[in-house]
N, C-alpha and C positions, 0 to 999 in steps of 0.2 A: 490420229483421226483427221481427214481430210476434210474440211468446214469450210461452208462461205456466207458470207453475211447477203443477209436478204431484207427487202423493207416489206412492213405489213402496214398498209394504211389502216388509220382507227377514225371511231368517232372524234371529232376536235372536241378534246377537253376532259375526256374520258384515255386516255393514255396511257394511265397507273392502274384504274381500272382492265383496260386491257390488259396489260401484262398481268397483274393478281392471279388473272382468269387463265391466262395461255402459259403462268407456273401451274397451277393447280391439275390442267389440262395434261400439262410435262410430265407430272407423277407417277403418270402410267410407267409398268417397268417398258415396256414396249421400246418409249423412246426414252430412254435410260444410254444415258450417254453419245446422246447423236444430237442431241440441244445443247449448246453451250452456253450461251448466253441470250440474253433479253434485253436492251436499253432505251431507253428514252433519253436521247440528249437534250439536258439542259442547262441554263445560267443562270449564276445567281444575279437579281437585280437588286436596287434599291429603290424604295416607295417610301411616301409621307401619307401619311392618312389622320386627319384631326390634331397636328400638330407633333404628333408622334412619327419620329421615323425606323424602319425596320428591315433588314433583307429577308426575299424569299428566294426562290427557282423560281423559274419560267423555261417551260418547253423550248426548245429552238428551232425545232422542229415539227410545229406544233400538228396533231393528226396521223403522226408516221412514230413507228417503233421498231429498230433494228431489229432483227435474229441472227447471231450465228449457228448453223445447224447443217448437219450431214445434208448432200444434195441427193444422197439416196432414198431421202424419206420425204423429198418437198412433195413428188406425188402425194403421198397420202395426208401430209399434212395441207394443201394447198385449199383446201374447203373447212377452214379454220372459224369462216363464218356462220359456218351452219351452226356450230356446234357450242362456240364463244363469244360473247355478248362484246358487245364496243367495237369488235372486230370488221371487218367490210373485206378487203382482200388483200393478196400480196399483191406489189408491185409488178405488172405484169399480163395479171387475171390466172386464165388458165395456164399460161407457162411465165411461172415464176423468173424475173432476173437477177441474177446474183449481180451483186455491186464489184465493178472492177476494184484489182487492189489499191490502185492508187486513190479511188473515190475513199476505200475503205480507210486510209492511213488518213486521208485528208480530212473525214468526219471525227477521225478517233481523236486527232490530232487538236482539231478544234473544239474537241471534248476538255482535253488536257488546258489547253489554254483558257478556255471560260472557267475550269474549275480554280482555276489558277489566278485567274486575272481578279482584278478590284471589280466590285459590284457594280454594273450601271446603273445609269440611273434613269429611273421611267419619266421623271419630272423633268419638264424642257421648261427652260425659262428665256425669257424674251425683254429684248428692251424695253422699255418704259413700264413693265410691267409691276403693280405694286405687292412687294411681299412682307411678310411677317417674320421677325427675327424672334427664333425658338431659343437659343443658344449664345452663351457667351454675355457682355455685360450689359449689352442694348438690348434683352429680352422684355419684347411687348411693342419696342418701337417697330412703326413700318415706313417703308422706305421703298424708292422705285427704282428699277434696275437700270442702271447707267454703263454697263459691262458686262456681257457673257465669256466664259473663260471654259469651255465642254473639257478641254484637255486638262486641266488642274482643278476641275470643278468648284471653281468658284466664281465671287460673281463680284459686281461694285457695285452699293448702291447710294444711292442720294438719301440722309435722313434729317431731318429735320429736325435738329435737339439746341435749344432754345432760341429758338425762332430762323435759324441758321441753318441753309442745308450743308450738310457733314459727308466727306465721304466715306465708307467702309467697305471694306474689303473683308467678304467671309466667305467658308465653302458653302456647297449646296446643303450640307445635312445641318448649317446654322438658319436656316432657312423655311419659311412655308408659304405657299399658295395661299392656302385658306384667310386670308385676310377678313 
């Protein structure tokens, strides 16, 4: 089967819902074997929220959803908006573009690598800024940040433990905002 990858812009934020809608849509035998795939590329980050830290995904793309699918059937499927909710149009409008190959190996590519790669991290931290140690044996002390370190994600901070400021060196996930 001869396939090219095509973008479909969505609602931002509604993405997963799109696709649900344009598998379900897919079910027909009609286009039984002329869809191959459907994705959303995304990474995974890392967030703090209430002192708690956790990974999630995050789009990368946020608003847009690949297809790869037969070009013989983007005529009919190209008004995917009438018919499926979140959806708005292909790339293109009325005459769909397929993604050259090298665009395609370079998004796949980047697929592979974010799935692959350590979590980022959403939390930016800033000198002088004062934060809360979650982690490790200074939990509760705070301290202000005397070093940012983005590439090994950690940080140095100035703490003050008996009367003394101290310096420490911790990652970002020993770490919170929320002071």
């Amino acid at each position: 089967m001869n396939t090219k990858w095509y973008v479909i812009r969505t609602v931002t934020g509604k993405e997963k819902k799109a696709v649900e809608q344009l598998e379900a849509e897919f079910k027909n035998p009609e286009y039984e074997g002329k869809i191959k795939q459907i994705l959303i590329p995304m990474e995974k980050v890392y967030m703090s929220r209430k002192g708690k830290k956790y990974t999630t995904q995050r789009n990368y793309y946020p608003g847009y959803v690949l297809i790869e699918v037969d070009p013989s059937i983007i005529g009919e499927i190209k008004n995917l908006n009438k018919r499926v909710n979140n959806v708005i149009e292909f790339l293109g409008g009325e005459k769909p573009i397929a993604l050259r190959p090298d665009e395609v190996n370079r998004i796949l590519g980047k697929m592979d690598e974010l799935s692959m790669a350590d979590e980022k991290t959403l939390d930016i931290y800033h000198i002088g800024e004062n934060v809360k140690i979650i982690d490790g044996p200074f939990v509760g002390f705070v301290g202000s940040i005397d070093e940012v370190n983005n590439d090994k994600k950690r940080v140095k901070l100035g703490v003050n433990i008996f009367g003394r400021k101290t310096p420490i060196e911790l990652e970002f996930n020993q770490i919170d905002k929320n002071v």
